[in-house]
N, C-alpha and C positions, 0 to 999 in steps of 0.2 A: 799128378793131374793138377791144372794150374786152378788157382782159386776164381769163384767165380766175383767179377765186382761189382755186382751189383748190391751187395749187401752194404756195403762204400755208400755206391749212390743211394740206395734208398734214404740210410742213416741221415745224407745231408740234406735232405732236402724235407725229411719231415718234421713237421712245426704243431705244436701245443701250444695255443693261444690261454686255453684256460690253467688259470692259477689257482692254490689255494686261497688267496686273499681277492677273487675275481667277486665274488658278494659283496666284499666290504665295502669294493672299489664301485659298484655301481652302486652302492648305498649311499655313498660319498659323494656320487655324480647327483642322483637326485636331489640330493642335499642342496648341493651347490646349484643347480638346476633352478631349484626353490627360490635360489636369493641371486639370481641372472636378469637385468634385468635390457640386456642389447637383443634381445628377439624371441619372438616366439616360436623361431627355425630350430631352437634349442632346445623343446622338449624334448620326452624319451616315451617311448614306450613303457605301461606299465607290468605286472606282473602277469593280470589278467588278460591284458590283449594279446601277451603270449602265447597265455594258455587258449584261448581263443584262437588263436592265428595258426597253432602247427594244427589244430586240425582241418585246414583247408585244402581244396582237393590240388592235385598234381598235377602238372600237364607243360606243356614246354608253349608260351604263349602268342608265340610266333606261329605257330601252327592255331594250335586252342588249347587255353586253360579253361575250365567251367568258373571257379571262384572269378575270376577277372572278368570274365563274359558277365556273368551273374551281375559284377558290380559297372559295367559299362552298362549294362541295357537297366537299372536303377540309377544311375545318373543320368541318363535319357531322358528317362522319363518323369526324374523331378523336376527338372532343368526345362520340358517341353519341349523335347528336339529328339530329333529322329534316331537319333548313335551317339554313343560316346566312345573316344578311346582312352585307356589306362598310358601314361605316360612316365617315364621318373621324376622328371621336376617340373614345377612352373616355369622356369624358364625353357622348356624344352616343350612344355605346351604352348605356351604364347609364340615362340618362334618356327611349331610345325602349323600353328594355325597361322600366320603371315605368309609361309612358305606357301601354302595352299590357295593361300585367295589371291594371291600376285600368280599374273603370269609372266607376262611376260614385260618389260622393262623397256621406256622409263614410267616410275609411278613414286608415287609418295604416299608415308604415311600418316597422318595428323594424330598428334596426344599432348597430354600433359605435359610441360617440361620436365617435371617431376614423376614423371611414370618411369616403372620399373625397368617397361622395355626402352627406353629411353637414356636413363642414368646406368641401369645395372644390370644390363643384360651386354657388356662387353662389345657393344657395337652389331650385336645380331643379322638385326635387323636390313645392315649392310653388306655384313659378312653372310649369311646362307639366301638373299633375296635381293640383292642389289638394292633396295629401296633406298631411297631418303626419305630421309624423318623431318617433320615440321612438326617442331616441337611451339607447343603457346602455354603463356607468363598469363594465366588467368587473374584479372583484374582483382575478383575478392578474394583471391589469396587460398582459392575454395575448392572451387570446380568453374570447371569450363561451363561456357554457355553457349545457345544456338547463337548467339550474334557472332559469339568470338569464331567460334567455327563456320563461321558464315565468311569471316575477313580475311582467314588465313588458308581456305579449302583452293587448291588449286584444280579448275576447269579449262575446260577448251585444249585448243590445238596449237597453243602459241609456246613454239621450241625452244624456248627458254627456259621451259618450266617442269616439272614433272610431276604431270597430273596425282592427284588425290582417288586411291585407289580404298582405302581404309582409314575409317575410322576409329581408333582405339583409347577406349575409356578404360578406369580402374576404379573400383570399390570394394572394398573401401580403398583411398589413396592419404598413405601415411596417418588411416585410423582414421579418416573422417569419412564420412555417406557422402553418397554423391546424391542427389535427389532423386526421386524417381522422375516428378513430372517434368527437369529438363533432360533425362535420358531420353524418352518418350520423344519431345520436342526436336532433339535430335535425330535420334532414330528416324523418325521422320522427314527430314530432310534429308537424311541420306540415304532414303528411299528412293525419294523424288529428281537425285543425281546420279541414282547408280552407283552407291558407294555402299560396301561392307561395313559393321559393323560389328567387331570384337571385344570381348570384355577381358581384360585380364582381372578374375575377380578370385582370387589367389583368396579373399578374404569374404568373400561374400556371404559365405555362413554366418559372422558377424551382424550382417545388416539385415540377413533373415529374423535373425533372434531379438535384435535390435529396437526393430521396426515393425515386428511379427508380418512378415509379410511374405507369401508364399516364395519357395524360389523362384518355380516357374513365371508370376509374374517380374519378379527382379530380372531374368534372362529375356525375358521375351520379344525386347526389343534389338536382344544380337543375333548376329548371325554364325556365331562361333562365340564360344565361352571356354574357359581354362578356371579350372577349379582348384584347388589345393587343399590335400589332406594333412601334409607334413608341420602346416605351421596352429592355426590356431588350433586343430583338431588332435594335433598330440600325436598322429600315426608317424613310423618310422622314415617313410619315404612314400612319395607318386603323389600325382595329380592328376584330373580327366580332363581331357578335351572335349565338349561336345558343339554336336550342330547336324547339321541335314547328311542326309546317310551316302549321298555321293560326296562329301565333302572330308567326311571321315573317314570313306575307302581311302581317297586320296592322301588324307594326312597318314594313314598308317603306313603309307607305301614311304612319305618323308619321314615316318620315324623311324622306319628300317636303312633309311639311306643316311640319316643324322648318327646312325649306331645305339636307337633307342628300342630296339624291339630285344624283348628280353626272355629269359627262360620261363623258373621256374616263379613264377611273381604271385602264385594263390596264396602263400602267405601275406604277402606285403595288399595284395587285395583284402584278406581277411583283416588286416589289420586296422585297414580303410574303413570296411564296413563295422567294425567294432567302435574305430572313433565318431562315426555318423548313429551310433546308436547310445552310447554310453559318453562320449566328451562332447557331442553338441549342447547337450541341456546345460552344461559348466558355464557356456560364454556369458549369462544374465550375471555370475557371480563374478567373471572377471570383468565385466564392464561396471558393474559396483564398484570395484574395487578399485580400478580403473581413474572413477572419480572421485574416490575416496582420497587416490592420491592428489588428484587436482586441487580438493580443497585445502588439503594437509599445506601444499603450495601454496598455494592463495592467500593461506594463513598468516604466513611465513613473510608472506611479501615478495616472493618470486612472480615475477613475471612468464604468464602464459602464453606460448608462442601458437599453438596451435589444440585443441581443447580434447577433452577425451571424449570422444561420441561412440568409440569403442573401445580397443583394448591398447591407445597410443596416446601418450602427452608428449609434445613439445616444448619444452621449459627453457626458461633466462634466467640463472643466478646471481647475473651483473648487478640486477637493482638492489641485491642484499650486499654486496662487494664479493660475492663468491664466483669462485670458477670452477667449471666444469672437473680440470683438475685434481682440483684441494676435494672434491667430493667423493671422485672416483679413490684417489690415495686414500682417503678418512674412512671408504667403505673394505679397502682391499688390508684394512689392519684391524679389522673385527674379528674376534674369535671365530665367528662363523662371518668370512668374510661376504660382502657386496660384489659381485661384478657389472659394472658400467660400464657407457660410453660416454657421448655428449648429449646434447640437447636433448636426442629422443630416449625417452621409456617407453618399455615394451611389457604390459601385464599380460599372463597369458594362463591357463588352466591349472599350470604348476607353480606358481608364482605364491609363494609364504606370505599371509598375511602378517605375519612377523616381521619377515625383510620390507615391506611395505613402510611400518613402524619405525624400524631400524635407519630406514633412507630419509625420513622426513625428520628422525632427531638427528641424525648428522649434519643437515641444511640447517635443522633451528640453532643448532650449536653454533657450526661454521658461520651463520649470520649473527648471533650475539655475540660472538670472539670477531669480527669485525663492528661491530656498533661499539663496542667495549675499547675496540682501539682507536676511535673516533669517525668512522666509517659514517656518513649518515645516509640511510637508504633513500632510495627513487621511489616516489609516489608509482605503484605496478599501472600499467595500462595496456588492454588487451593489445598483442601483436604489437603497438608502439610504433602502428605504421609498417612494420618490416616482418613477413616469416622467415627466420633463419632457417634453414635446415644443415645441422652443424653435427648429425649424428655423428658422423665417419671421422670429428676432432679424434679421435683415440684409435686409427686406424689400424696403426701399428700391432695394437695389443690384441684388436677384437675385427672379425668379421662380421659384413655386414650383408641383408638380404630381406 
């Protein structure tokens, strides 16, 4: 009797990811985690939100999960909006909530130049919505304002153009607040035109804790919001979308069609709601710490490019004669090494007050080993005129988001 082969195929194809040394190795990662200092996308999950998270209920989500349901109708309702949906990423909420409020084409979208969906969302915006983007170079270097949005909004019926269908803001944007009372101002006028109003506020827990100011009133002036759990809040993965409950049928129908409706997600929900219960109160000690770094800077004689109002510094190490460089190599040959980028620091819930320490004797070094060799520093002065945004100098090495 001939043999059967499937005992062959089974053998090839099954796979042991866990090792004996699988502990040590994530031991090593938080470690390293600690002294990371290119984004807050890098945290990890910790032991307890594990322990937390398998016990959340079952269910394939595409149909209905209760844990997921549970955590859309409580982002609802902080937020002040009628529905939420559970999405995998930020970028996959910001761009099902575009898809949803465009219909039909031509339209345009107005934002920051510097917005996510803008720079780092891979052309989205073009690619699942036909939009064009009008992107504006805000004067204080800061946030947009009703005037600027007033010069650049495109109206009327003249074919040249492609009306302003959405307006989309970001807060924080690269760690700074955007104000409330010109969202408000805003808002407001794009009432008055018949234009949307979207937040990509990936970080807005930040400005909640910040500014102690309810979420609901931070949303209240959008008409669609995108939330994110994955970065400052330390859960594994997903973000929510919310807004008016015809709005969110529609986008879930686009996230089924983007390839984002998912199965079994009550853990990654559970995980969600662990981070909003046990790592929101954290953000007050990373925004300390935050400025703690800034002063260390300051100190030092580096030049501050954009300031810590949350959990992001923008820094110039030119006026000490340093470069981004010589900081990141001087950090990656520490026994317990530094991982950087360039310009931007990212402090976030796991971030070592140690590495903190560690990063600002390397700059004080790196600048008296230059004054020492006749270097004489630049009087620092805020911005110097110019915000670089020079994160992604070290491309190569480190991802950025």
């Amino acid at each position: 009797m001939a043999t059967s082969p499937l005992p062959a195929i089974l053998s090839e194809i099954k796979l042991d990811l866990l090792t004996e040394d699988s502990a040590a190795a994530n031991a090593a990662k938080r470690k390293e985690v600690a002294r990371t200092f290119i984004s807050d996308t890098i945290t990890v999950p910790t032991e307890d939100m594990y322990a937390y998270a398998v016990q959340a209920t079952l269910g394939d989500d595409v149909y209905h999960e209760p844990s997921t349901a549970s955590l859309e109708g409580h982002i609802a309702k902080i937020t002040g909006k009628e529905a939420a949906l559970f999405v995998p990423s930020g970028t996959a909420s910001n761009q099902i909530a575009l898809r949803t409020h465009l219909l039909q084409p031509p339209y345009s979208v107005l934002l920051d130049h510097r917005a996510h969906i803008n720079k780092y969302e891979a052309g989205g915006a073009a690619m699942h919505s036909g939009a064009h983007v009008i992107p504006i170079q805000p004067e204080n270097r800061h946030h947009l304002t009703l005037e600027e949005i007033k010069e650049s909004v495109v109206l009327g019926n003249d074919v040249h153009f492609a009306p302003t269908r959405v307006i989309a803001l970001e807060n924080t944007l690269n760690g700074s607040i955007f104000p409330q009372d010109e969202i408000i101002r805003i808002a407001e006028y794009a009432r008055s035109i018949d234009v949307k109003m979207h937040l990509d506020g990936a970080r807005i827990w930040h400005v909640a804790v910040e500014t102690q100011t309810p979420l609901k009133e931070l949303c209240e002036p959008f008409d669609s919001i995108s939330l994110c759990f994955s970065k400052g809040l330390g859960a594994p993965v997903g973000s929510c979308l919310a807004g008016p409950k015809e709005f969110i049928q529609k986008a879930r129908w686009f996230r089924k069609i983007f390839g984002g409706g998912m199965r079994q997600t009550g853990i990654l929900a559970a995980s969600a709601a662990y981070a909003l219960t046990n790592n929101l109160p954290l953000l007050s000690q990373v925004h300390a710490l935050s400025r703690h770094l800034e002063a260390g800077l300051e100190e030092i004689g580096v030049r501050i490019l954009s300031r810590a109002e949350t959990c992001m510094i923008f820094y110039d190490p030119s006026t000490v004669g340093v470069t981004y460089d010589e900081i990141a190599d001087r950090g990656s040959e520490l026994s317990e090494p530094l991982v950087l980028g360039g310009s931007r620091l990212v402090v976030h819930i796991q971030t070592s007050p140690a590495a903190v320490e560690d990063f600002l004797s390397i700059v004080r070094t790196l600048a008296q080993e230059k004054e020492d060799s006749g270097f004489v520093p630049e009087e620092p002065s805020e911005n110097n005129g110019v915000f670089k945004d020079v994160y992604v100098r070290r491309a190569a090495k480190v991802n950025k988001t």
